[in-house]
C-alpha atoms as an extended CHARMM CRD file, in Angstrom:
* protein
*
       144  EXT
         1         1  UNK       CA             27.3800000000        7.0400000000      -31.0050000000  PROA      1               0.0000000000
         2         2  UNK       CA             28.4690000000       10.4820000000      -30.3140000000  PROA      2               0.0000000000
         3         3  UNK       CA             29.4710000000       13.3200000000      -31.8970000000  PROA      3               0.0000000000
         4         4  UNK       CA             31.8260000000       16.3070000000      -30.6140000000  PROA      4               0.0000000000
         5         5  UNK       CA             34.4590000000       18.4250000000      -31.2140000000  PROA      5               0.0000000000
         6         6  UNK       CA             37.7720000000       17.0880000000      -32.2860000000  PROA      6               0.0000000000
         7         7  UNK       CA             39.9850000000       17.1420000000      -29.1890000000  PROA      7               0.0000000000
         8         8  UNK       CA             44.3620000000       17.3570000000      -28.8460000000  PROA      8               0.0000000000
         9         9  UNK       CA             43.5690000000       13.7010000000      -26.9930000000  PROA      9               0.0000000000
        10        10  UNK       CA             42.2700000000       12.6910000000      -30.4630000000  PROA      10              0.0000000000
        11        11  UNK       CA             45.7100000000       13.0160000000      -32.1070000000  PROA      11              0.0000000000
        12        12  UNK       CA             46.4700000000        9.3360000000      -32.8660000000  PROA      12              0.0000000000
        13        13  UNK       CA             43.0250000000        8.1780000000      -33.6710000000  PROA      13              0.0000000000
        14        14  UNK       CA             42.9210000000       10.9110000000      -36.0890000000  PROA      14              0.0000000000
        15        15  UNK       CA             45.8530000000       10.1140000000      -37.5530000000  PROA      15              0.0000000000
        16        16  UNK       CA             45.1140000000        6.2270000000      -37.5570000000  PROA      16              0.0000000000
        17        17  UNK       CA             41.8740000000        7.3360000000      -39.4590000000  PROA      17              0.0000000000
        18        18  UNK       CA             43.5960000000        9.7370000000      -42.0840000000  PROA      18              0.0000000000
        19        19  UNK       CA             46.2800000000        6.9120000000      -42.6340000000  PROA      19              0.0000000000
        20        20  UNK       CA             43.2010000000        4.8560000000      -43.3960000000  PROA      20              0.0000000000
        21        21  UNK       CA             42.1870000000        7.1910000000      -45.7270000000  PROA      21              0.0000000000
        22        22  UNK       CA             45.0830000000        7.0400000000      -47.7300000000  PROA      22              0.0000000000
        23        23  UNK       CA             46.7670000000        9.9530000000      -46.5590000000  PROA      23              0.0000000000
        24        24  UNK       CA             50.7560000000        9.2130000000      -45.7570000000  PROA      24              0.0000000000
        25        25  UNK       CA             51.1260000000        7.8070000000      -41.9170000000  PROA      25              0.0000000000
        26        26  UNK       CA             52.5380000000        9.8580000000      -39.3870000000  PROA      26              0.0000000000
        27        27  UNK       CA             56.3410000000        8.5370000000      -39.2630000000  PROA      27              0.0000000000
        28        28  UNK       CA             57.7810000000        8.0130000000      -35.4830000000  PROA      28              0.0000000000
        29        29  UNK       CA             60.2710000000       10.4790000000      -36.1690000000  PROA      29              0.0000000000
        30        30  UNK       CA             57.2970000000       13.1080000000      -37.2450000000  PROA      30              0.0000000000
        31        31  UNK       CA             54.8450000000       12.1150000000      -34.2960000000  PROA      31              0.0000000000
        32        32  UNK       CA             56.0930000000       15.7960000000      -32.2680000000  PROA      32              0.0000000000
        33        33  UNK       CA             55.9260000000       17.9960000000      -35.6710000000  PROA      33              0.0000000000
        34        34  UNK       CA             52.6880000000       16.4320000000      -37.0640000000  PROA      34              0.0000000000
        35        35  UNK       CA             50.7720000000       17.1180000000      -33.2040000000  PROA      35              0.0000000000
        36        36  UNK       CA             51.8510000000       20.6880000000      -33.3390000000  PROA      36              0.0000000000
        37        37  UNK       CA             50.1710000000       20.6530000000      -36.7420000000  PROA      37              0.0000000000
        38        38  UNK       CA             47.2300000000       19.1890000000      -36.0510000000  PROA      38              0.0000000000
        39        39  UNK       CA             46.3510000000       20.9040000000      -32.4980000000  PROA      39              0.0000000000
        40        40  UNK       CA             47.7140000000       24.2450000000      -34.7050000000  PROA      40              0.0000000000
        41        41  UNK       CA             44.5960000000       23.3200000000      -36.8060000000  PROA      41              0.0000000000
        42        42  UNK       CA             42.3210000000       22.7260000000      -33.8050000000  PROA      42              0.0000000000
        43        43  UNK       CA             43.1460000000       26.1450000000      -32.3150000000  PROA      43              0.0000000000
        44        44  UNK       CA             42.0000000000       28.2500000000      -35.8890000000  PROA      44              0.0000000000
        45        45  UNK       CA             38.9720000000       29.7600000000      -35.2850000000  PROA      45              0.0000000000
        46        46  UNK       CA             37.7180000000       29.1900000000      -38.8810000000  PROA      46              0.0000000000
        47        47  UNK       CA             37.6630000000       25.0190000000      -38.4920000000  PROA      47              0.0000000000
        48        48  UNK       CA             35.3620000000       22.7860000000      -36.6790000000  PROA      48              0.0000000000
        49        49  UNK       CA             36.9070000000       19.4090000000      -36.9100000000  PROA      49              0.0000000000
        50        50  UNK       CA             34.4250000000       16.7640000000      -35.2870000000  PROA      50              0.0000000000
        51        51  UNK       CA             34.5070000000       12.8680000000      -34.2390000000  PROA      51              0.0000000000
        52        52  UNK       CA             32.3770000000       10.7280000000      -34.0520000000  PROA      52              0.0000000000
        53        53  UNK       CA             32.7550000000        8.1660000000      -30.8960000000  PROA      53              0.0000000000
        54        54  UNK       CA             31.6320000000        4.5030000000      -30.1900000000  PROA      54              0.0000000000
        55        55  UNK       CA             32.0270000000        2.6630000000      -27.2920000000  PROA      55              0.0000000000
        56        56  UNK       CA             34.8460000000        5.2110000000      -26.0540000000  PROA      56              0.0000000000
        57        57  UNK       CA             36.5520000000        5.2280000000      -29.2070000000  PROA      57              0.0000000000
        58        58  UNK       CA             36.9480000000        7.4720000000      -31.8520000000  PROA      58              0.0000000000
        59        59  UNK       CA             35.8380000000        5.8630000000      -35.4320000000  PROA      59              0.0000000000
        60        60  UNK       CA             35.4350000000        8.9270000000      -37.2600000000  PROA      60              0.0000000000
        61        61  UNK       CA             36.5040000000       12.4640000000      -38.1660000000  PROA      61              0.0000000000
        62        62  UNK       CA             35.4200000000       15.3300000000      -40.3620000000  PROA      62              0.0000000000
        63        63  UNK       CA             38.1610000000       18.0100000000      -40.8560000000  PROA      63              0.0000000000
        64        64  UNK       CA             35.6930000000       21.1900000000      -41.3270000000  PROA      64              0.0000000000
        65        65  UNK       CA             37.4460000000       24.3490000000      -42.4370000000  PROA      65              0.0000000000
        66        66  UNK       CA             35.7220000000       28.1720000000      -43.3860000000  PROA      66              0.0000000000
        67        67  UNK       CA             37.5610000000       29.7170000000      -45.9900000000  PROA      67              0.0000000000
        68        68  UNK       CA             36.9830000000       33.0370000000      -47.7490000000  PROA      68              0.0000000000
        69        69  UNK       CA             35.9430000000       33.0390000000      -51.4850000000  PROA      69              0.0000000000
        70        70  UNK       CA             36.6090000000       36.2850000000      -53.5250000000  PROA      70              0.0000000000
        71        71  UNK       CA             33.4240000000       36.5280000000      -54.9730000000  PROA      71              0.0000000000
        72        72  UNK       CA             31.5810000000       35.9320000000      -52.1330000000  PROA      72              0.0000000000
        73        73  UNK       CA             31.3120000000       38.4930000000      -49.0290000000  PROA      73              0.0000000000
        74        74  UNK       CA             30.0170000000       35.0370000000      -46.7750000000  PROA      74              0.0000000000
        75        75  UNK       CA             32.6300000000       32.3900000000      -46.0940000000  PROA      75              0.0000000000
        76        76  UNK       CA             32.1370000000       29.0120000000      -47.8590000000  PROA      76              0.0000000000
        77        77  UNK       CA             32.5570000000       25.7950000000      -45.4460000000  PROA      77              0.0000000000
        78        78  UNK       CA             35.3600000000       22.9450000000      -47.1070000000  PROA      78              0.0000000000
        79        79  UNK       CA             35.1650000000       19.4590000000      -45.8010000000  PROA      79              0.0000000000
        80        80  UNK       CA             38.9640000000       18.4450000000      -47.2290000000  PROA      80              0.0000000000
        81        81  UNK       CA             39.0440000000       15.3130000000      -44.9180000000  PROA      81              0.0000000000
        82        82  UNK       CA             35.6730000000       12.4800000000      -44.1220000000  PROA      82              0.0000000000
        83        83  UNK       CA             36.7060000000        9.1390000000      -42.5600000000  PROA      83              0.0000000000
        84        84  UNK       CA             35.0170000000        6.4130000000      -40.7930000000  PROA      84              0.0000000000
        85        85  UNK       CA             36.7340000000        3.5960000000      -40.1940000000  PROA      85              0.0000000000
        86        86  UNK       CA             35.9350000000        0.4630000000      -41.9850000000  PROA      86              0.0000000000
        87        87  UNK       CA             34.3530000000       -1.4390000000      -39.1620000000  PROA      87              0.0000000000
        88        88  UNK       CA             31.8730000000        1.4460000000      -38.8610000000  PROA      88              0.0000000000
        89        89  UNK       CA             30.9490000000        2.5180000000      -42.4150000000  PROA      89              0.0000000000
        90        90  UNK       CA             27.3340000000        1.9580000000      -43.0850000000  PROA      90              0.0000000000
        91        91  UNK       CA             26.6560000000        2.2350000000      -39.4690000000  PROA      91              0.0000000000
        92        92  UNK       CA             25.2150000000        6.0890000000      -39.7130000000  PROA      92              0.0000000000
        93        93  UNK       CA             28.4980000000        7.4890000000      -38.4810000000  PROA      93              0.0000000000
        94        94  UNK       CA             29.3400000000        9.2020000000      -42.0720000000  PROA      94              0.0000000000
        95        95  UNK       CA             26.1190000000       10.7680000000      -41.9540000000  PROA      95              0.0000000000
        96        96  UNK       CA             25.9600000000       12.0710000000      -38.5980000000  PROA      96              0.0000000000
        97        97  UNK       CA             29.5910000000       13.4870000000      -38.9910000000  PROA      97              0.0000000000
        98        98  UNK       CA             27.9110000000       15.4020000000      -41.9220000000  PROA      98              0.0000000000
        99        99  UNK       CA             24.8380000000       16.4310000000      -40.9130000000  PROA      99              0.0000000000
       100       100  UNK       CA             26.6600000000       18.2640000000      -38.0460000000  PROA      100             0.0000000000
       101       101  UNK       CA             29.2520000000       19.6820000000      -40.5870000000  PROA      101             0.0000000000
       102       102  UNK       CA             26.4900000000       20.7840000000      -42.3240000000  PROA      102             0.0000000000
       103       103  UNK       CA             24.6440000000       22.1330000000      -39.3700000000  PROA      103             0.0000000000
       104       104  UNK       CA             27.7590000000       24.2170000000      -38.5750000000  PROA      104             0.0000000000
       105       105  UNK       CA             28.1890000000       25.5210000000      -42.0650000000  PROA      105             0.0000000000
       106       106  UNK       CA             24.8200000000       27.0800000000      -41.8980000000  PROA      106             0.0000000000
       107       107  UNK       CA             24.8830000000       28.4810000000      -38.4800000000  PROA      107             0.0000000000
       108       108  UNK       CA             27.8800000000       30.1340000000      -40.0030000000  PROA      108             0.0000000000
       109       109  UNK       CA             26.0180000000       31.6480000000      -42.7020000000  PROA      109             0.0000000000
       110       110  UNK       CA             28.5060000000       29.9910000000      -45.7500000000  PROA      110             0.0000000000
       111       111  UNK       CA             27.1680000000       30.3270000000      -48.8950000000  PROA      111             0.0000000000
       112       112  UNK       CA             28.1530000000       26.3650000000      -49.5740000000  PROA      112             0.0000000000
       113       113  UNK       CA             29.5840000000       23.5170000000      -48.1660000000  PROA      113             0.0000000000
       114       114  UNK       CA             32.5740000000       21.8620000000      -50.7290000000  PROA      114             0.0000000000
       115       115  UNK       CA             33.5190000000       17.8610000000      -49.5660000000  PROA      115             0.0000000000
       116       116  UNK       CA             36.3120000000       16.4710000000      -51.3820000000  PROA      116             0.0000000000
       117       117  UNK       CA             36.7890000000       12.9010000000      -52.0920000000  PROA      117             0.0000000000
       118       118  UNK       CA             38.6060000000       10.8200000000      -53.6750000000  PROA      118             0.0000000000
       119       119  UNK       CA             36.8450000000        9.2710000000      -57.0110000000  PROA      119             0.0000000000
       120       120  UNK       CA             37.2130000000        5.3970000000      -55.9130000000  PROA      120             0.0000000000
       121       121  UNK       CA             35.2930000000        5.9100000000      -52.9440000000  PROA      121             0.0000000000
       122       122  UNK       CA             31.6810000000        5.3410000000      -54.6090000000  PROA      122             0.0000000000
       123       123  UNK       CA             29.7690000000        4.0570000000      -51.3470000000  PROA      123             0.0000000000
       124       124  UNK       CA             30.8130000000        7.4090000000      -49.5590000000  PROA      124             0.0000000000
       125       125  UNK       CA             29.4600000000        9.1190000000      -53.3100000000  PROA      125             0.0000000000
       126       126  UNK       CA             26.5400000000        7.6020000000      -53.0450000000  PROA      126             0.0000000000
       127       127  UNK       CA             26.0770000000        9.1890000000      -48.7130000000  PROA      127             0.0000000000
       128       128  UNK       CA             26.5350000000       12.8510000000      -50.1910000000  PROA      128             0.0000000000
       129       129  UNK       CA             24.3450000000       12.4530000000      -53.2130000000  PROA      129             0.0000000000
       130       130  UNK       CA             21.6210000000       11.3830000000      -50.5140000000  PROA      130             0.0000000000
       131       131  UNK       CA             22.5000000000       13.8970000000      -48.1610000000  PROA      131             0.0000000000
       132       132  UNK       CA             21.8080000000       16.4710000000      -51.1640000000  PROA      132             0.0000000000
       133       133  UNK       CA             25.3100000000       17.0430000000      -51.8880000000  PROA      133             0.0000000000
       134       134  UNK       CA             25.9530000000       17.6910000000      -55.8480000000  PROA      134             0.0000000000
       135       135  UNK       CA             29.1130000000       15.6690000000      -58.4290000000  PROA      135             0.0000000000
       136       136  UNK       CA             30.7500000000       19.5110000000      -59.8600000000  PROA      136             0.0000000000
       137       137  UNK       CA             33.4010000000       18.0670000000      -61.2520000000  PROA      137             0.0000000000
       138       138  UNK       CA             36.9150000000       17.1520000000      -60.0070000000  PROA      138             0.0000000000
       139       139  UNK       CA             40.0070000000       18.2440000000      -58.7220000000  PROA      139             0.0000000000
       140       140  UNK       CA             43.9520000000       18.3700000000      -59.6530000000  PROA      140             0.0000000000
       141       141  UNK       CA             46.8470000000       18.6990000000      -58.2150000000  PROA      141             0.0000000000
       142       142  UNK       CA             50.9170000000       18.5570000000      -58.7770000000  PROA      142             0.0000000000
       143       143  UNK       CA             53.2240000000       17.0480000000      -55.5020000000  PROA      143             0.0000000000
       144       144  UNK       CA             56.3380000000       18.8430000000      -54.5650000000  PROA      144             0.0000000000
């Protein structure tokens, strides 16, 4: 297993993964606007986005992002997106994807690294609380 940088190439597996996830799939009509969004992301200089490879193939992806906090003069590291797919979990891959998310955050200087998750996914809770990472609560939101 590897670990890199996430790459334009990686478009599709990253989208198989995040449609894995639960996130909505990429329709065929939305392939071109969805790859200008995601290689859009790639170029900011304040994400890392990383996957993890096995065998040649891409089987997870951590979507890394540093965003400013306004009572905090360092940025604060945000993991919004974790996958690995099923095949793979309990393999090691989760954790290497975030030890080297966490390795970034901190050569970064951020105060904190935030992961969210969604709260059926108790196997992956179980990863962070071992990895040091801390339950603070949840999270809501409102679709439009």
């Amino acid at each position: 297993m590897s670990i890199r940088d996430a790459a334009a190439g990686d478009f599709a597996a990253v989208t198989a993964l995040l449609a894995e996830l639960g996130r909505p799939a990429v329709g065929v009509g939305d392939t071109g606007a969805a790859r200008v969004v995601y290689e859009r992301h790639l170029a900011r200089t304040e994400t890392a986005s990383l996957v993890a490879v096995v065998g040649g193939a891409v089987v997870g992806f951590l979507s890394l992002e540093f965003r400013d906090r306004l009572n905090r003069t360092r940025p604060q590291a945000w993991i919004p997106d974790l996958i690995v797919t099923a095949a793979h979990r309990g393999t090691g891959v989760g954790r290497a994807l975030l030890a080297r998310g966490i390795a970034q955050a901190r050569r970064r200087q951020c105060w904190s690294i935030m992961l969210e998750s969604g709260s059926n996914r108790h196997a992956a809770h179980a990863l962070y609380r071992r990895l040091g990472l801390v339950d603070e609560g949840s999270y809501w939101i409102q679709y439009f």
